[in-house]
C-alpha positions as MATLAB code, in Angstrom:
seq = 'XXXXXXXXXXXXXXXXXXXXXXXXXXXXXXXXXXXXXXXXXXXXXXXXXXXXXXXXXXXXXXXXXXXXXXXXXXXXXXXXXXXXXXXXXXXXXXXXXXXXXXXXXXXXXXXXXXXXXXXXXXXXXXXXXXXXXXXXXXXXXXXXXXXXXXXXXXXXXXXXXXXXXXXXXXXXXXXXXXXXXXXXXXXXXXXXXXXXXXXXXXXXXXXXXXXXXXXXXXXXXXXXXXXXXXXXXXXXXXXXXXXXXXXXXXXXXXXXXXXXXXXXXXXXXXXXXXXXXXXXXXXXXXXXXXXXXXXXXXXXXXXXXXXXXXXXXXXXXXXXXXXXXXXXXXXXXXXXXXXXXXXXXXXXXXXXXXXXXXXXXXXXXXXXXXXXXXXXXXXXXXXXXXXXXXXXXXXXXXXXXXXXXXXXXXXXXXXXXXXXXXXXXXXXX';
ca = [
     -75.650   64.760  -29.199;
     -75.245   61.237  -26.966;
     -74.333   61.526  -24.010;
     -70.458   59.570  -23.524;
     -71.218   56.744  -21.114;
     -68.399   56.957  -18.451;
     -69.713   54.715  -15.944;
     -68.079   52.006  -18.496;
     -64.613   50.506  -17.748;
     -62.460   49.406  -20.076;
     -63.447   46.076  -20.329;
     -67.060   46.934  -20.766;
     -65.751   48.836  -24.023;
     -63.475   45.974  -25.189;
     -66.303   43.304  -24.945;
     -68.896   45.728  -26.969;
     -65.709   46.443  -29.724;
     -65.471   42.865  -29.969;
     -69.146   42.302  -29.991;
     -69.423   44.574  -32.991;
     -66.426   42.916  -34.539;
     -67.682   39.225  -34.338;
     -70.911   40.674  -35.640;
     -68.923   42.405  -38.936;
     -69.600   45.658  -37.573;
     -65.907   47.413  -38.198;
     -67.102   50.977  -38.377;
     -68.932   50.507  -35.300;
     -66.080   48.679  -33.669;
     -63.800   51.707  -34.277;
     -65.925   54.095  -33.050;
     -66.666   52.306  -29.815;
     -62.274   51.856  -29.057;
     -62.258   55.257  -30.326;
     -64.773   56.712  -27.368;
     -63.066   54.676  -24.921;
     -60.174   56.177  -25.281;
     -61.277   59.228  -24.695;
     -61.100   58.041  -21.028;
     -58.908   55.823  -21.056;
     -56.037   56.868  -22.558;
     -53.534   54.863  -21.025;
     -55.180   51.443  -22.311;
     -52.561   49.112  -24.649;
     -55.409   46.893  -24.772;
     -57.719   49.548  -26.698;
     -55.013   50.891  -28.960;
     -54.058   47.556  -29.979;
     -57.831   46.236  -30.769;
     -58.247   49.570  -32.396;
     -55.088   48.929  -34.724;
     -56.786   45.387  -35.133;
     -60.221   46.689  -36.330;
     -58.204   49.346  -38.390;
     -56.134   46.546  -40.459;
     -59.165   44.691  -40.864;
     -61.039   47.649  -42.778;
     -57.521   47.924  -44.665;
     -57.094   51.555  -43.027;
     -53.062   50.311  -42.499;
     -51.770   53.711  -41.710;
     -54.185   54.152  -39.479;
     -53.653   50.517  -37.508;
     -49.590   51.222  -37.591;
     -49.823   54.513  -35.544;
     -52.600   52.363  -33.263;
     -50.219   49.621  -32.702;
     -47.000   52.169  -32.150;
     -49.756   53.755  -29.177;
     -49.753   50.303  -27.629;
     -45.872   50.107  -28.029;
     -45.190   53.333  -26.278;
     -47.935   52.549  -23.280;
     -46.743   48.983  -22.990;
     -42.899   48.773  -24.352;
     -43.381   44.654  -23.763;
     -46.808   44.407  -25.692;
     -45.049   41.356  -27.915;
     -48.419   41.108  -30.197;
     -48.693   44.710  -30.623;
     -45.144   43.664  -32.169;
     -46.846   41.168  -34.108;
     -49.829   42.840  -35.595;
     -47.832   45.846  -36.617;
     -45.358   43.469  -38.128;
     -48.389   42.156  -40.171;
     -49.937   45.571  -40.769;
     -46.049   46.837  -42.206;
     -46.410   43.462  -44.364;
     -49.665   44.798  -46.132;
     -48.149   47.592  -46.892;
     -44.835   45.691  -48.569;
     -42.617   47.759  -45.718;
     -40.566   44.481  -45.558;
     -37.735   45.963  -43.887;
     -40.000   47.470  -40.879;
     -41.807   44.270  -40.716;
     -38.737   42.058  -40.078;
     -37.991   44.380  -37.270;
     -41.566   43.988  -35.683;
     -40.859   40.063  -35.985;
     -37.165   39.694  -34.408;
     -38.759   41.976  -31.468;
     -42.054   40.131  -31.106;
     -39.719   36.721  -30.722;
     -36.955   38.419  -28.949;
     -39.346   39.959  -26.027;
     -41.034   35.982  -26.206;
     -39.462   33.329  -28.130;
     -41.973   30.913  -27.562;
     -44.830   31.565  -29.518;
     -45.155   29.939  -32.847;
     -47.368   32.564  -34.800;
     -44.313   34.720  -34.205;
     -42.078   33.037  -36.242;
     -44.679   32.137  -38.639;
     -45.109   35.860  -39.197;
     -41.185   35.899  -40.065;
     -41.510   33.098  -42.297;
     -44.826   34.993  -44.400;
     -42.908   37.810  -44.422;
     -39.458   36.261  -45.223;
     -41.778   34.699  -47.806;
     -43.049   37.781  -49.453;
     -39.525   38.866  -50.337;
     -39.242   35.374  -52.156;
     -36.890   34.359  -49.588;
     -38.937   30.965  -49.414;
     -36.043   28.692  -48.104;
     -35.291   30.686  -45.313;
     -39.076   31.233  -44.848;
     -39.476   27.362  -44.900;
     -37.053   27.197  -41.627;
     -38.890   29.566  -39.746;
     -42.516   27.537  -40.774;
     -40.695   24.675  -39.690;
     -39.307   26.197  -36.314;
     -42.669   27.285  -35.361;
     -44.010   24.082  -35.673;
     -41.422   22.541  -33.537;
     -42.473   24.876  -31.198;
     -46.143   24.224  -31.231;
     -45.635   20.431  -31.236;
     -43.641   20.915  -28.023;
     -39.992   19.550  -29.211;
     -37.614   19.408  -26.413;
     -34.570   20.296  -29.416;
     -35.529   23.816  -29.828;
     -32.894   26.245  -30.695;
     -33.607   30.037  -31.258;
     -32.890   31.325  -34.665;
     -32.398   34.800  -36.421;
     -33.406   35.641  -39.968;
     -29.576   36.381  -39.871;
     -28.268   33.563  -39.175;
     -30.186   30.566  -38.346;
     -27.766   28.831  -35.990;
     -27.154   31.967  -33.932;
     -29.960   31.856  -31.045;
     -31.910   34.992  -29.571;
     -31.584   35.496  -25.968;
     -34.456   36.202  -24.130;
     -34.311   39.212  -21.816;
     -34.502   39.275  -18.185;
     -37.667   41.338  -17.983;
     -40.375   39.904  -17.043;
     -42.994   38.799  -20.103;
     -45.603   40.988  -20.556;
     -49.205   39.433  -21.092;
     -50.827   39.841  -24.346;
     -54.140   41.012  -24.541;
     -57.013   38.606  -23.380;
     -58.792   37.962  -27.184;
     -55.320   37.048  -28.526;
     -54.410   35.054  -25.702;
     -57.305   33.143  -25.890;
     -56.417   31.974  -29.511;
     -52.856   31.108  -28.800;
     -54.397   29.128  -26.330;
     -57.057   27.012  -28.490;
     -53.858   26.408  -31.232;
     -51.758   24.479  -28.764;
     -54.480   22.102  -27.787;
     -56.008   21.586  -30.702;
     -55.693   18.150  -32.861;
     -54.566   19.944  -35.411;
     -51.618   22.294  -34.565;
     -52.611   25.631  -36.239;
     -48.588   25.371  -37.170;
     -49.414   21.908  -39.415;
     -50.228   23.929  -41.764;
     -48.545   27.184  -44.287;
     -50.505   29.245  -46.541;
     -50.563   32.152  -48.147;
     -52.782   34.850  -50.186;
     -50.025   35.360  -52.792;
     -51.531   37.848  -55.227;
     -55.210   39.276  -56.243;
     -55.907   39.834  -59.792;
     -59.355   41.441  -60.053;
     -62.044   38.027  -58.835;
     -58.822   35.868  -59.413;
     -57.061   34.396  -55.616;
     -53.418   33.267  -56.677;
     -51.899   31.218  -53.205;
     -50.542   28.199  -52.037;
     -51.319   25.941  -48.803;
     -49.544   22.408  -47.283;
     -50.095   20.656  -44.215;
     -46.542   20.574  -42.604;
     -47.144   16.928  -41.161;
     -49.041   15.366  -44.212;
     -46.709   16.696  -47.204;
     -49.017   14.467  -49.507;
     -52.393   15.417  -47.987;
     -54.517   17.588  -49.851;
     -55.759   20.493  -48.570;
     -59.211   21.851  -49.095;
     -59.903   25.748  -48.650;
     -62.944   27.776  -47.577;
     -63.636   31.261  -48.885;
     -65.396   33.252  -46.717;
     -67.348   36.502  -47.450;
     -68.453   38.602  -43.927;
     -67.716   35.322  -42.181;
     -70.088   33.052  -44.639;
     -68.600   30.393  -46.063;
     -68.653   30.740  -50.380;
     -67.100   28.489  -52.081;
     -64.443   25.507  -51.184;
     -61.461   24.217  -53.145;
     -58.457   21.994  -53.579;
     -54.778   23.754  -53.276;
     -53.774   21.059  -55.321;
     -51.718   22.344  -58.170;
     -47.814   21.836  -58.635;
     -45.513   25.116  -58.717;
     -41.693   24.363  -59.235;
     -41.139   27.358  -57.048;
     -42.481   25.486  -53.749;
     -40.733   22.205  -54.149;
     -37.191   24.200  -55.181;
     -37.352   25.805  -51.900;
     -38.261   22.943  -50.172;
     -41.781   22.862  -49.842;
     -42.752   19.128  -49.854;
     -43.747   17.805  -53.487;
     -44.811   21.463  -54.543;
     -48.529   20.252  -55.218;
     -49.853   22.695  -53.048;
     -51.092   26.100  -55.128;
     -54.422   27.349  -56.278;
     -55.678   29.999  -58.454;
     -59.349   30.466  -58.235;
     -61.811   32.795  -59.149;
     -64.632   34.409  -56.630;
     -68.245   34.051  -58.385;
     -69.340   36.920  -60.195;
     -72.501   37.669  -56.935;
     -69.966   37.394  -54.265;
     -67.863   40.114  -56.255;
     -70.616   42.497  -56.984;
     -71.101   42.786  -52.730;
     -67.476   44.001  -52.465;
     -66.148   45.813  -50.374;
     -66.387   42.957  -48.030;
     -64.573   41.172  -45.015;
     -62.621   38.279  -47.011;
     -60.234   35.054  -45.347;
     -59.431   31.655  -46.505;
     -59.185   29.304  -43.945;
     -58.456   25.163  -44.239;
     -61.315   22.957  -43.933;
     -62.564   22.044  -40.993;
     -59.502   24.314  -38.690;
     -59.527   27.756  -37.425;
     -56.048   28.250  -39.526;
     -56.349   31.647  -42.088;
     -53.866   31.601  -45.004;
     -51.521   34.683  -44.271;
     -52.362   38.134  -46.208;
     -56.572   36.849  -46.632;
     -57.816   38.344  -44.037;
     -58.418   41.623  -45.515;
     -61.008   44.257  -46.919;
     -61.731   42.392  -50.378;
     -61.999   45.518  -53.191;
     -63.356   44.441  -56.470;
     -61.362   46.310  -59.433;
     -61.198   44.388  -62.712;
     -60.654   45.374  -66.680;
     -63.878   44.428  -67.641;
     -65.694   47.116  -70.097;
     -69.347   47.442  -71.314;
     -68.268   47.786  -74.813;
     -66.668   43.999  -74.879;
     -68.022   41.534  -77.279;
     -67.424   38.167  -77.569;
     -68.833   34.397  -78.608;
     -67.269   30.961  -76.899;
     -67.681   28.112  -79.838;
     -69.138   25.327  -78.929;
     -66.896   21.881  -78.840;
     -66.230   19.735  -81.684;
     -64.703   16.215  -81.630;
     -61.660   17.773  -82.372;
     -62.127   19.810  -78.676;
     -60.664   23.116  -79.972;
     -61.481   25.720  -77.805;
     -62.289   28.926  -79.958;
     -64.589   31.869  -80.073;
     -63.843   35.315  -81.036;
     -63.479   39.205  -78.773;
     -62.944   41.967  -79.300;
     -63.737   46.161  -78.198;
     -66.042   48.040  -79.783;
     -64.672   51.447  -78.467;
     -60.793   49.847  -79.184;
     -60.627   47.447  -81.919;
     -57.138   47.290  -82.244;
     -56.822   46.184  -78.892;
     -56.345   42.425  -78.216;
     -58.274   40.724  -75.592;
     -57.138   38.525  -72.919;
     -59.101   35.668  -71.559;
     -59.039   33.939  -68.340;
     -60.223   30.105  -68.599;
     -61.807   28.364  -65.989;
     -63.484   25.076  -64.793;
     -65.716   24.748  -61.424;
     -64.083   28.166  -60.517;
     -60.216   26.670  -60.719;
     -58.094   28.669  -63.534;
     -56.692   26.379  -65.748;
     -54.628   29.062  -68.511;
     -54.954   32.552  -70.229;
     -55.967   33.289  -73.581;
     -55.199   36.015  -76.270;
     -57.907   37.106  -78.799;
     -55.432   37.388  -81.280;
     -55.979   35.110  -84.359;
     -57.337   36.558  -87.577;
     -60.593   35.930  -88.397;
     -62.374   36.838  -91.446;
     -65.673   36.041  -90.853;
     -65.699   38.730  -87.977;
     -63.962   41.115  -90.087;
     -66.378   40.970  -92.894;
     -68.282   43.086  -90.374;
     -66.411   44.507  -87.896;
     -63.721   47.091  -89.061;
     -60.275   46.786  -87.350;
     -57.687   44.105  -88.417;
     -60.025   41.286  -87.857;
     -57.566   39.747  -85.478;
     -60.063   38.887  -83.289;
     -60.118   35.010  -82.613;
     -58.668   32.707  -80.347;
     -58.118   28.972  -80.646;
     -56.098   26.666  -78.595;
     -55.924   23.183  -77.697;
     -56.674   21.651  -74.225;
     -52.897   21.989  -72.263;
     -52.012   18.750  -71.555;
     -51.905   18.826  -67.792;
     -55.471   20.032  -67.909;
     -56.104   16.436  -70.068;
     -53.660   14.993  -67.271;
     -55.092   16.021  -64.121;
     -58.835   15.938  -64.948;
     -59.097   12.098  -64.711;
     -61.882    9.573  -66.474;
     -64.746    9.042  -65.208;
     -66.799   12.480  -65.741;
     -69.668   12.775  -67.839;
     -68.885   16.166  -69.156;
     -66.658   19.028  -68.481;
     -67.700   22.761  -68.449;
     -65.083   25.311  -68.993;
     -65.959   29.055  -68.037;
     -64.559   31.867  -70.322;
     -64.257   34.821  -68.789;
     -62.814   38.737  -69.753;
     -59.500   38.977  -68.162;
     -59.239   39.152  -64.272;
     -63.459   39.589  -64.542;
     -65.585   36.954  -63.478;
     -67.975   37.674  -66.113;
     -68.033   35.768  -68.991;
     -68.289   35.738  -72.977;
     -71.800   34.499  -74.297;
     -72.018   30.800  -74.475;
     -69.968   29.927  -71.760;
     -69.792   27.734  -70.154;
     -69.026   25.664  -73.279;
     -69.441   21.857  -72.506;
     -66.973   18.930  -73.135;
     -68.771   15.941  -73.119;
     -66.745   12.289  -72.112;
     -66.396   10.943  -75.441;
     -65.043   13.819  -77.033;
     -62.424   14.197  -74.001;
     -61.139   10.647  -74.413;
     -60.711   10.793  -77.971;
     -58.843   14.150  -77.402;
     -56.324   12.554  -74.858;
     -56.428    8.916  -76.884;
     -54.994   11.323  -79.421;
     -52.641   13.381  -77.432;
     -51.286   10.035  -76.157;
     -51.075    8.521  -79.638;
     -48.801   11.802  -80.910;
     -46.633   11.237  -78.008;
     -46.165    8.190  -79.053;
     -45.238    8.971  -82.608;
     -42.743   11.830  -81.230;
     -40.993    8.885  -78.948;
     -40.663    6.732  -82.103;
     -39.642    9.053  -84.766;
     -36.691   10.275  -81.500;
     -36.019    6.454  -81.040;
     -35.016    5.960  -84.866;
     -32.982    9.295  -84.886;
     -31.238    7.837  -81.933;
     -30.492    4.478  -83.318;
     -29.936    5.999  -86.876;
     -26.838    8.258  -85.442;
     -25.071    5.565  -83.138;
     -25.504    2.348  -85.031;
];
């Protein structure tokens, strides 16, 4: 048995945790707070990077009683507040959360991840106009506005008053981050994003830069801290611009590549391009679960000039069941799919109902957004929320056959506007 070293101090075991940490070395991280506290008991700082590297292996029950360890050594330990507020999140304990936030801004009101945290939490109720105020307020903050009122999730105009005790420090590997998002060009706080929902290799989100409502932001998945793939949260959701959220072009849905999937469990985040800002809820433990079966079988048609997009799938163990698709190009989701359709050639050989097919037409913001100018387009069909896909595909679009799809979506629009133009003028005159 190794002999416990305890000639260490407690900094010697917080720079080896974090060593192991930066490295991707959790389990090793843990164990090395875990021996330090064996004599040093009395250390915030340890409990708190312990409940850090707990969250981070997605052991949450774990990093709440870590954090509440801190609390009770260090009563003023404001981002013990605010990682157990984000720990509570994980876990959908909304109401605990909120009370983690309101104490990490009441014991320091001037921090802006702290009222970010409200906001993503505010947010995850679907409270997203009262999360936009609290986005905005920390962004105030960070920007260094003289006009800054404290605010309540309560009541926004009603303002927090900070109490007499003196602030307590945080530890020194958070404080060192707080320190690089005030002077950096761009404010951490520019920008609001968040890891919505994970459907098996499918990332559902949004992201905006606060500042630059019509700039585009470009995302980096990252696997154990290597980058994967990159992407535009580009898409409109009428949910963001209701509440607020500049023009509401700001969501994404992608899907992870089948490789990167097969590693999981893995250390996942999405950051912006080229800034050290993570979307809220991606920093995680990524765990790979899909529907995907051995016994599916399917075939992705290739294109006509008609661009139909049709195949057939089905379940050899369950043919009554009806397959959904996920469609795809360069990673991006574009809509579902139902093997539903009835298709006799299939059933001339498979037993069942035959309803096996699917066929649909390109949606029309996919011929919308997807611009001229491309020599081909390759959609990916894949089973459900699985990133692999049906053989054939990717089928290929190539130009030609795209702009005589969309010269004829335009021309039926066309037709529909005259036919309602003649109704019109054929009732009133």
């Amino acid at each position: 048995m190794t002999q416990l070293n305890t000639s260490k101090t407690t900094e010697d075991f917080l720079q080896q945790g974090k060593a192991f940490k930066d490295q991707g070395l959790l389990d090793e991280a843990i164990s090395v707070y875990q021996e330090a506290l064996e004599f040093y008991q009395n250390s915030h700082e340890l409990y708190h990077f312990l409940g850090e590297t707990f969250a981070a292996t997605n052991k949450l029950a774990a990093a709440v009683d870590a954090y509440k360890q801190a609390i009770a050594i260090h009563p003023q330990s404001h981002w013990s507040y605010h990682c157990l507020s984000l720990a509570y999140l994980w876990q959908k304990e909304y109401n605990e959360a909120l009370e983690c936030c309101e104490k990490s801004i009441q014991i320091d009101p001037s921090i802006p991840a702290f009222y970010n945290q409200m906001a993503s939490v505010l947010n995850s109720q679907g409270e997203l106009e009262k999360a936009n105020i609290f986005y905005q307020k920390a962004l105030e903050i960070a920007s260094h506005r003289q006009d800054l009122n404290n605010i309540t999730r309560e009541n926004i105009e009603e303002p927090i008053e900070k109490p007499e005790q003196e602030r307590s420090n945080k530890p020194r590997e958070i404080s060192q981050k707080n320190q690089e998002v005030t002077s950096t060009k761009n404010l951490e706080c520019d920008f609001q994003g968040v890891l919505e929902e994970i459907d098996g290799c499918l990332l559902k989100g949004y992201s905006w830069n606060v500042r630059k409502p019509d700039e585009k932001q470009i995302l980096v998945i990252y696997q154990n801290n290597q980058e994967v793939l990159r992407f535009a949260a580009d898409r409109f959701r009428e949910d963001l611009k209701k509440a607020g959220i500049g023009t509401g072009n700001y969501g994404f849905a992608v899907r992870l590549p089948l490789d990167v999937c097969q590693a999981a469990p893995f250390n996942l985040k999405i950051t912006v391009a080229e800034s050290d800002y993570v979307l809220e809820k991606s920093a995680i433990r990524f765990e790979y679960n899909d529907t995907y079966k051995t016994s599916f079988q399917g075939f992705c048609e290739p294109f006509t000039d008609e661009i139909i997009l049709k195949g057939w799938a089905l379940d050899n163990e369950n043919l009554d069941r009806k397959i959904s698709l996920y469609v795809y190009e360069n990673h991006v989701f574009l809509f579902k799919l139902q093997a539903n359709v009835y298709r006799e050639d299939i059933h001339q050989w498979k037993q069942g109902d035959g309803h096996y097919g699917y066929w649909s037409q390109l949606p029309d913001d996919f011929l919308d957004n997807n611009g001229l100018g491309k020599n081909e387009h390759q959609l990916s069909i894949c089973w459900g929320n699985s990133p692999i896909e049906l053989s054939n595909s990717p089928v290929v679009i190539e130009e030609a056959a795209f702009l005589s799809s969309l010269f004829q979506r335009t021309r039926q629009n066309l037709n529909e506007l005259v036919k309602i133009t003649d109704e019109f003028w054929a009732r009133n005159y």
